[in-house]
C-alpha positions as a printed NumPy array, in Angstrom:
array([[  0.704,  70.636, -13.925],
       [  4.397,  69.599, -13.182],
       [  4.174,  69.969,  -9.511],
       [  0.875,  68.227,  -9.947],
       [  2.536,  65.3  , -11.698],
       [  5.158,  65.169,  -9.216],
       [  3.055,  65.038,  -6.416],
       [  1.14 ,  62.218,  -7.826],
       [  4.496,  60.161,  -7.953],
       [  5.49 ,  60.959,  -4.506],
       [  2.275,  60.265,  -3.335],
       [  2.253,  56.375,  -5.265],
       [  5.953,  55.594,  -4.27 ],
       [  5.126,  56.624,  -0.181],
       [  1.809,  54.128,  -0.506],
       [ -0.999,  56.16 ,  -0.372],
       [ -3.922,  54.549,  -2.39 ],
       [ -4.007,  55.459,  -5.76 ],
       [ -7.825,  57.224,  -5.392],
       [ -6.527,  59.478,  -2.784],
       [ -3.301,  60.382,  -4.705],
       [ -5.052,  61.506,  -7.611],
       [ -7.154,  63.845,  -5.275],
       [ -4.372,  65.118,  -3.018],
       [ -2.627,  66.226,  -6.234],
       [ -5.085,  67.665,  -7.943],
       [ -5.507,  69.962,  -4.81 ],
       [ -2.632,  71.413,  -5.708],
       [ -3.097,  73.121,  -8.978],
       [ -5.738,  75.358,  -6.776],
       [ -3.233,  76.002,  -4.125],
       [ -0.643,  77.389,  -7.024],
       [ -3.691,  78.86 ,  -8.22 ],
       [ -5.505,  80.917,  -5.829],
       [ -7.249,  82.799,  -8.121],
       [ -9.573,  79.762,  -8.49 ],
       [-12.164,  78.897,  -6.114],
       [-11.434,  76.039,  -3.85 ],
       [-15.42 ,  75.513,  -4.289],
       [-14.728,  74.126,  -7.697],
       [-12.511,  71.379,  -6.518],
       [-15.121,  70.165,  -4.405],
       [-17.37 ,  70.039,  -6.984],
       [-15.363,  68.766,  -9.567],
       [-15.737,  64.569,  -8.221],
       [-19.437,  65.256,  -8.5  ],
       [-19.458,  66.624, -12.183],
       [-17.386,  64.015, -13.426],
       [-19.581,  61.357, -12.581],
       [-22.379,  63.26 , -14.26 ],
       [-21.755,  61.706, -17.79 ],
       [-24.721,  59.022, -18.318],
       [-22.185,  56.948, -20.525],
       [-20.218,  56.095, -17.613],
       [-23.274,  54.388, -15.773],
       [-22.071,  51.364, -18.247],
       [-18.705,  50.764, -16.035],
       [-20.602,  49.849, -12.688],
       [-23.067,  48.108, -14.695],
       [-20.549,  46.173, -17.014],
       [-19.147,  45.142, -13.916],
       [-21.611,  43.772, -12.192],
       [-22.775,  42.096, -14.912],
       [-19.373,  40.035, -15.08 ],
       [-19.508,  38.922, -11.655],
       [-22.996,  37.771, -12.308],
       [-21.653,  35.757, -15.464],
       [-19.23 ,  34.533, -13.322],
       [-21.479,  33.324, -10.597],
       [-23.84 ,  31.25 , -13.223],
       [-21.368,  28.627, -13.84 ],
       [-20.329,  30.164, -16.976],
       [-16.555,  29.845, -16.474],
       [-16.786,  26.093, -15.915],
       [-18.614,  25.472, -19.054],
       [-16.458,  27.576, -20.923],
       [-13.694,  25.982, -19.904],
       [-14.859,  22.724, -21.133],
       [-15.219,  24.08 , -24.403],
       [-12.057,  25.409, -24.702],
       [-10.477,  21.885, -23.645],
       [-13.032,  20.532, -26.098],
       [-11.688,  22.701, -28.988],
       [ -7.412,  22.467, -28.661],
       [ -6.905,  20.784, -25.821],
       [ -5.621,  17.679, -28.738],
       [ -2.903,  20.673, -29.514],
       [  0.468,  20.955, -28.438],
       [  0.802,  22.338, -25.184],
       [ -2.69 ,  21.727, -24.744],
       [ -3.326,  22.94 , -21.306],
       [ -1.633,  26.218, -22.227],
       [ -3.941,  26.449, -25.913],
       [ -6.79 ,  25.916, -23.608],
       [ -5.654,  29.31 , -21.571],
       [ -5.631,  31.292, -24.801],
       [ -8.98 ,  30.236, -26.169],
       [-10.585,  30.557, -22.231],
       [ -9.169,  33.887, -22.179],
       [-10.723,  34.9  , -25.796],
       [-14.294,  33.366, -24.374],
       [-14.316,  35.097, -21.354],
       [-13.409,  38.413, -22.875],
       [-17.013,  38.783, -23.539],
       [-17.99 ,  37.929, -20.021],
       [-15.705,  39.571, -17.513],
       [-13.963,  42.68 , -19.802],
       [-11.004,  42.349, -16.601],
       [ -7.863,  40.921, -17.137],
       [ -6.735,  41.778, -13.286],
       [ -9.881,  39.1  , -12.783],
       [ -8.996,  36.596, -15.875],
       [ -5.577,  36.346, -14.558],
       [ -6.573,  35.843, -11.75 ],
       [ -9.25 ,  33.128, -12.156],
       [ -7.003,  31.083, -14.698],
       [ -4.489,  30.908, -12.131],
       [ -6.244,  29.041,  -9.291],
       [ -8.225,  27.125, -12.183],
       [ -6.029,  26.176, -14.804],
       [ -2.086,  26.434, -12.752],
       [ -2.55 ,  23.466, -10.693],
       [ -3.471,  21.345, -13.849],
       [ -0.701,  22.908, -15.987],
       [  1.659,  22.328, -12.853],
       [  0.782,  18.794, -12.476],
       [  1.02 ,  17.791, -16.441],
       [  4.764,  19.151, -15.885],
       [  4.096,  22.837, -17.032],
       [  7.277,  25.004, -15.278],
       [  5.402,  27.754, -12.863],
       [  7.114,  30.583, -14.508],
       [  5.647,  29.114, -18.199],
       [  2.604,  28.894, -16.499],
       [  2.35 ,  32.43 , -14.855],
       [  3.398,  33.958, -18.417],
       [  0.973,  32.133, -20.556],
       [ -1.653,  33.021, -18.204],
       [ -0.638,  36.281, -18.003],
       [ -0.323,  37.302, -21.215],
       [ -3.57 ,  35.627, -22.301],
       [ -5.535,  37.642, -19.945],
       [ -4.568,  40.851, -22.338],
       [ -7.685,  39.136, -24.525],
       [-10.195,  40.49 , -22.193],
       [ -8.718,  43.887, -22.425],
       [-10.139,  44.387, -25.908],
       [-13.041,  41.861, -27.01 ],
       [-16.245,  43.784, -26.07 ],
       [-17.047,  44.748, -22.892],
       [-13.268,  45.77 , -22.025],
       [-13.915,  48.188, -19.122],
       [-11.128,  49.982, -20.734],
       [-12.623,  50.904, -23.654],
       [-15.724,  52.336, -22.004],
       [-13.293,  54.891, -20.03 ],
       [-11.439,  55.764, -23.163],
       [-14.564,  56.583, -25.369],
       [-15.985,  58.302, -22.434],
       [-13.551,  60.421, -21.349],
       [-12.414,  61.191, -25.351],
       [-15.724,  61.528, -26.137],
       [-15.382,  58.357, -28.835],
       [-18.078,  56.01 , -30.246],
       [-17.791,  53.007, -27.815],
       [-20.022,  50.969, -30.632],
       [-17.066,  51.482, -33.019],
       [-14.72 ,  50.745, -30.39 ],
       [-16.314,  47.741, -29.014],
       [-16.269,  46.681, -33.293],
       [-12.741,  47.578, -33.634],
       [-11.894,  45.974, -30.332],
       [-13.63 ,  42.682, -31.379],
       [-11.276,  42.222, -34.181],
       [ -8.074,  43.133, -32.424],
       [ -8.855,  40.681, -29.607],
       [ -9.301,  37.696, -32.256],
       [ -6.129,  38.826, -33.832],
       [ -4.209,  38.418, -30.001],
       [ -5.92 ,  35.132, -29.69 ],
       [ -4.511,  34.031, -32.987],
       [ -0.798,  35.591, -31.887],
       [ -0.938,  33.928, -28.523],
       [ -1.946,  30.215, -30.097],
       [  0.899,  30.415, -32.606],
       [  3.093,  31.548, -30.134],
       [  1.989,  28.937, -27.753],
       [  2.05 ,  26.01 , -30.242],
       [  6.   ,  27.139, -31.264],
       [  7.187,  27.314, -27.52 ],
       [  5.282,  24.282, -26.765],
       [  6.904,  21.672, -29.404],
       [ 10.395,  23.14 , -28.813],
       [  9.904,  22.744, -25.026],
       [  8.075,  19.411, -25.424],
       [  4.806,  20.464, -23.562],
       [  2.283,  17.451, -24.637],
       [ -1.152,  17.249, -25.726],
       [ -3.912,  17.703, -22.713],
       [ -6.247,  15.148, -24.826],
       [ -4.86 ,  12.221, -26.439],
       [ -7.044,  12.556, -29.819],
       [ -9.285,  15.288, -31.606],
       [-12.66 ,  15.794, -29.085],
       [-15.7  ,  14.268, -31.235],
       [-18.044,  16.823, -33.856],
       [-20.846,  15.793, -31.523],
       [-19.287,  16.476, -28.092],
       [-18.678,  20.738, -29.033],
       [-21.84 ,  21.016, -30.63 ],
       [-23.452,  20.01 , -27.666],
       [-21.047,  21.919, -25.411],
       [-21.753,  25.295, -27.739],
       [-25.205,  24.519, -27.261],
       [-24.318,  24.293, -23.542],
       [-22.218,  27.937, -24.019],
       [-24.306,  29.728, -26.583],
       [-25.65 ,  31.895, -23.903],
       [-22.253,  33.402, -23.073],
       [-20.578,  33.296, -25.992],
       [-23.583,  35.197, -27.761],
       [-22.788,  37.911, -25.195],
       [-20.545,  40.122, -27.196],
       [-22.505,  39.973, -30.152],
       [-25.554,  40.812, -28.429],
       [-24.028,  43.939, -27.528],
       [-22.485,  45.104, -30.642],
       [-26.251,  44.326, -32.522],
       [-27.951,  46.648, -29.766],
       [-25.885,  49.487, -30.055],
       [-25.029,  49.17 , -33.887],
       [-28.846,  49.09 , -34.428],
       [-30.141,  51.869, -31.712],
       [-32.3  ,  49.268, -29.312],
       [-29.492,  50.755, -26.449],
       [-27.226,  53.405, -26.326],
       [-24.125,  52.45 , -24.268],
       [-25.324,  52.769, -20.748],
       [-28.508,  51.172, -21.693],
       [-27.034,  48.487, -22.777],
       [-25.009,  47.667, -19.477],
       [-28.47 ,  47.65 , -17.582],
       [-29.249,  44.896, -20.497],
       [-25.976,  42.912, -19.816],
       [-27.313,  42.759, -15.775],
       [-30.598,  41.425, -16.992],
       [-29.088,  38.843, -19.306],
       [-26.73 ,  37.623, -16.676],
       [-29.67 ,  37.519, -13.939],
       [-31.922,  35.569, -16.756],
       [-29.152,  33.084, -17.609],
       [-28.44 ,  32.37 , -13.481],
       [-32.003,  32.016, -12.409],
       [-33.5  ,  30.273, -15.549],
       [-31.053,  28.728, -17.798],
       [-28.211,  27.762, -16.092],
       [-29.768,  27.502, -12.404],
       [-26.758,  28.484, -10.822],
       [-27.667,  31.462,  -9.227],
       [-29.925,  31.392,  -6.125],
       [-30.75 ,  34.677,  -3.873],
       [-28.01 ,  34.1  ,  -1.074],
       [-25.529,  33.945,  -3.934],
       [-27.031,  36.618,  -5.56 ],
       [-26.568,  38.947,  -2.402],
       [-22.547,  37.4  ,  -2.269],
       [-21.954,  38.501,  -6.055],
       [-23.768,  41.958,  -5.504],
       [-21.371,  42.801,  -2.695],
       [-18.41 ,  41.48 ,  -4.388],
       [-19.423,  44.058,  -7.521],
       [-20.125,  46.785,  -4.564],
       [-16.4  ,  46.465,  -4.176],
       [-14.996,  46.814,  -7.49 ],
       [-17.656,  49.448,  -8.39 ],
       [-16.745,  51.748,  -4.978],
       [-13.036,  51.739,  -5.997],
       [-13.227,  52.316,  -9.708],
       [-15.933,  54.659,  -9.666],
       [-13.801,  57.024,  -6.365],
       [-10.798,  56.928,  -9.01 ],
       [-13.35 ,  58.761, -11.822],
       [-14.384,  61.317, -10.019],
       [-11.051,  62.324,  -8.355],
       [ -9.735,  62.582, -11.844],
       [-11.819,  65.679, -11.972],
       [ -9.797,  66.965, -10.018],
       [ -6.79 ,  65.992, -11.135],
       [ -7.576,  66.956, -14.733],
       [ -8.645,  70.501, -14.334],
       [ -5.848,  72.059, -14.848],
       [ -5.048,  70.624, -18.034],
       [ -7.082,  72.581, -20.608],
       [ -5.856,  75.956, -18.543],
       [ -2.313,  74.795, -18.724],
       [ -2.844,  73.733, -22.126],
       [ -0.947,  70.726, -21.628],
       [ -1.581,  68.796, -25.042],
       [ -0.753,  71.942, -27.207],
       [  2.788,  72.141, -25.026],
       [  3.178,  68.459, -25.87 ],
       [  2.28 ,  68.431, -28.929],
       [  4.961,  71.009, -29.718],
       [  7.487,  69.481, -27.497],
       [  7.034,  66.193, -29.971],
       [  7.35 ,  67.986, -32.952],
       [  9.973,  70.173, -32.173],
       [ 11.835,  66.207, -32.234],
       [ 10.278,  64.453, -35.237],
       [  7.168,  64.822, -36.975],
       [  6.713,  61.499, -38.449],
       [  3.391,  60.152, -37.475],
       [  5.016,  56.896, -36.776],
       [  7.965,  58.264, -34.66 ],
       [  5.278,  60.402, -32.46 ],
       [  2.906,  57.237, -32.322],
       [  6.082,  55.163, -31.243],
       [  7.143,  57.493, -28.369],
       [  3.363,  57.751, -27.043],
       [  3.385,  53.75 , -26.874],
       [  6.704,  54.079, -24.274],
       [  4.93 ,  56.604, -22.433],
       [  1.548,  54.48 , -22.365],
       [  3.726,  51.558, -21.257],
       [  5.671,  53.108, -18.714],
       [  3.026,  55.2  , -17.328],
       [  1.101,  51.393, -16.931],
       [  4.578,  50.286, -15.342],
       [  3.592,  52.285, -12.38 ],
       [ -0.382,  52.683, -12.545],
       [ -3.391,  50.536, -12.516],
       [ -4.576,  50.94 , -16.599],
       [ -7.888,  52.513, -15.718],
       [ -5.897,  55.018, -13.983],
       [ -3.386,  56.009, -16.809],
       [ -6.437,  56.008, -19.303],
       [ -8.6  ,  58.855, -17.041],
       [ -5.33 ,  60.626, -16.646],
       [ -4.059,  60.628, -20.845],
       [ -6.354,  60.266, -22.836],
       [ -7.261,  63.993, -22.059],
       [ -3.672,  64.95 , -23.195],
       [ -2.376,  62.071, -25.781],
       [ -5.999,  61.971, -27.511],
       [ -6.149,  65.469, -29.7  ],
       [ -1.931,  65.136, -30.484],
       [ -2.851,  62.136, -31.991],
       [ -5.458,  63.418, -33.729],
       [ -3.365,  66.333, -34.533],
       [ -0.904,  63.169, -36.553],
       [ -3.996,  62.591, -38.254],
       [ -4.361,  59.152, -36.214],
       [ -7.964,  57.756, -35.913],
       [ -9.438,  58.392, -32.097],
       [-11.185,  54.42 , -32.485],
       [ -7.869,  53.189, -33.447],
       [ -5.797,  54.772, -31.008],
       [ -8.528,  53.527, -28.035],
       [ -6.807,  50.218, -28.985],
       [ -3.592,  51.108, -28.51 ],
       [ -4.342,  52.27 , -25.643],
       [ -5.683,  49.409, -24.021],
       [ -3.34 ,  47.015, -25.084],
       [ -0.387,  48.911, -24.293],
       [ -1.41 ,  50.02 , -20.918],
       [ -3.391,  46.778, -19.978],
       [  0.854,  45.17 , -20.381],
       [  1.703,  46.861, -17.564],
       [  0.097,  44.748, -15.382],
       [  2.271,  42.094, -15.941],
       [  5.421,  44.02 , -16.006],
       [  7.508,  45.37 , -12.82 ],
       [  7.651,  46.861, -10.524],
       [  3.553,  47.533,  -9.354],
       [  2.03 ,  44.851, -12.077],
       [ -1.501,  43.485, -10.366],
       [ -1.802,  40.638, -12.297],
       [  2.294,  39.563, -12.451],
       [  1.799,  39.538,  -8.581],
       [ -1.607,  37.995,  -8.558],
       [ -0.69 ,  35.037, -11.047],
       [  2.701,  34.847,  -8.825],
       [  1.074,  34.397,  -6.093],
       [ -1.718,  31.886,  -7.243],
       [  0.812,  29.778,  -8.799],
       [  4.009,  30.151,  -6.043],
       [  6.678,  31.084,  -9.169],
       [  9.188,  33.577,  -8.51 ],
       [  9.587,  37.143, -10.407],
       [ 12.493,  35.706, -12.196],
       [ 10.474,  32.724, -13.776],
       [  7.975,  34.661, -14.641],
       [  9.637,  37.366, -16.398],
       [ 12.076,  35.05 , -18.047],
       [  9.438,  33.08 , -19.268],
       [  7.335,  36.307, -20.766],
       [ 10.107,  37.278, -22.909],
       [  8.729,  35.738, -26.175],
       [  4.909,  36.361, -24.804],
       [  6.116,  40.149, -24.636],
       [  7.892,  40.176, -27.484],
       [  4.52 ,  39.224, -29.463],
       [  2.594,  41.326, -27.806],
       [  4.882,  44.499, -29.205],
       [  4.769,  43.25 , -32.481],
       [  0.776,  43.177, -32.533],
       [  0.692,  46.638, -31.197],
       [  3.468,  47.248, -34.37 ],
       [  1.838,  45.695, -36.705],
       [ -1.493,  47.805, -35.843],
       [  0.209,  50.464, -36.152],
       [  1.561,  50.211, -39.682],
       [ -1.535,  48.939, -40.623],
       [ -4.803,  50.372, -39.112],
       [ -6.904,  48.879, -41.467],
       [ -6.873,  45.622, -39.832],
       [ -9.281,  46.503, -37.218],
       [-11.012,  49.949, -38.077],
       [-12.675,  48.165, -41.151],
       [-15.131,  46.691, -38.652],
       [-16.309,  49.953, -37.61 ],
       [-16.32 ,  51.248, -40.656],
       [-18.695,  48.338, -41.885],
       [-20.868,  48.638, -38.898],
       [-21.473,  52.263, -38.706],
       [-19.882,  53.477, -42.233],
       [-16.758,  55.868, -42.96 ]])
């Protein structure tokens, strides 16, 4: 698996897309190998998209972009202005508590960076908001969506590790309110020593969020829609994808009356998109991944670790650099097809809990796309907003720095997001 590895890299730092990398390597654990039958690699893509479960990621997805095309976002983004926009650094407040709302809408933060930037940076810009403060804050939000329910993420992770993604999606719920919380506080400090003002001069009236939460129930009901239907057995978690489509179609056509059929069609072949590329990436992982089990990769690892420390902590710490720097270099759903296979039975080897390191694991990996030197988002938000690398990773330092104590602090103590599991579905 070495060569393997090393052919991957090659194969990312010369530019070839990161689908066909993953294939083009794989390839070559048969060639060392020709004891195996080259037929097996050309079955492998097909097998690994035989798995039910993962009919929820092009489902999921398309259900996002048809949240997205409902109006939604706009109303959402009302309410958030609606709830702290009266706070210090209000513009920035409203980016946290968008990002925490649309977790439960879009589960991308590639697409919430992305969106906040050519909705929210020409606002922040123009109340006096430096781009690089504005790329970061934006940024760093987006890591919300990674883990509030349904974080595409999360849906690889307990499919490929063969984890509850109800308990997950519970667990996840938690740890995304706990980033939102992080993020404000962080916000609100950076905000009053910088001097970033208010968005709203006073307090927005009782009367005026009631009636926009009336106007947002439908999305922000979303994620607890889906945690009921699994928790209680009405869909399993590919069912319930096929009922996120149907909700988003019902809420276009009837509520909202945003969607039409033309824009329908637009939105379908957006999702066609994003579905073709994710999907290739599963099934070349097949390939990829076969050799693991033979080479018995995790039990090398494993030993590797231990032959340096055997403190649960000290192994969990030296998997989160790994996670981070493999996400350095990777897109996350990439480095979560790829590990998880490996890290997943070490860590339950430490005596780590599978739901609590799918977490970890998209937290930490979902950072790297905001750090150099192949972070999607840090160039999409860049972009968007016209700030330099320098701004931006100048003004990420305390963002970052937050973010790493969250994924500390979970790690010392567990308990803060498996006991919503554990109430849901029991010990």
């Amino acid at each position: 698996m070495i060569i393997v590895m090393i052919t991957f890299l090659i194969l990312l730092v010369v530019g070839v897309p990161v689908g066909f990398s993953i294939a083009i390597s794989g390839f070559t654990y048969f060639f060392q190998h020709p004891e195996l039958p080259i037929t097996t690699a050309v079955q492998l893509p097909i097998s690994q998209t035989q798995n039910i479960t993962l009919l929820a990621v092009p489902l999921f997805v398309f259900a996002g972009s048809l949240m997205n095309a409902s109006g939604i976002t706009d109303r959402l983004i009302e309410l958030s202005m609606l709830l702290c926009g009266h706070m210090k650094g209000g513009m920035a407040q409203v980016s946290v508590v968008l990002s925490a709302l649309m977790g439960g809408i879009s589960g991308s933060s590639n697409a919430d960076a992305a969106m906040e930037s050519r909705i929210l940076g020409p606002e922040m810009e123009r109340q006096g908001y430096p781009k690089g403060y504005t790329g970061a804050v934006i940024g760093y939000t987006s890591l919300i969506t990674c883990t509030i329910p349904p974080g595409v993420g999360m849906i690889l992770y307990g499919t490929t590790g063969e984890v509850s993604i109800g308990r997950l999606f519970a667990a996840g719920m938690v740890a995304g309110l706990l980033m939102t919380v992080i993020l404000m506080a962080t916000v609100g400090v950076t905000s009053r020593l910088r001097g970033f003002k208010p968005a709203r001069e006073s307090k927005a009236d009782f009367h005026d969020i009631i009636h926009s939460l009336k106007d947002t129930i439908w999305a922000l009901i979303f994620p607890i829609l889906l945690l009921v239907g699994i928790r209680f057995g009405l869909f399993t978690p590919s069912e319930v994808g096929s009922f996120a489509c149907v909700y988003a179609l019902i809420v276009g056509f009837f509520i909202y009356k945003k969607l039409n059929f033309k824009r329908l069609i637009e939105t379908l072949k957006e999702a066609v998109v994003d579905v073709g590329a994710i999907m290739f990436m599963i099934s070349m992982s097949g390939i990829f991944g076969y050799g693991i089990p033979f080479d018995k990769v995790p039990q090398k690892i494993t030993a590797f670790i231990t032959g340096i420390t055997t403190q649960p902590l000290v192994v969990m710490a030296i998997i989160i650099v790994v996670l981070l720097l493999f996400g350095m270099f990777m897109e996350g759903s990439v480095v979560i097809l790829l590990l998880t296979p490996i890290l997943l039975p070490m860590v339950k080897s430490f005596g780590f809990d599978p739901v609590f390191f799918g977490i970890i694991v998209s937290t930490v990996v979902t950072t790297g796309i905001l750090t150099p030197p192949v972070g999607v988002a840090m160039y999409t938000v860049c972009s968007v907003l016209g700030c330099t690398m320098p701004e931006f990773l100048k003004e990420s330092i305390p963002f970052l720095i937050v973010i790493i104590a969250e994924v500390v602090l979970l790690c010392l103590c567990p308990e803060i997001i498996l006991w919503a599991p554990r109430l849901m579905y029991g010990g």
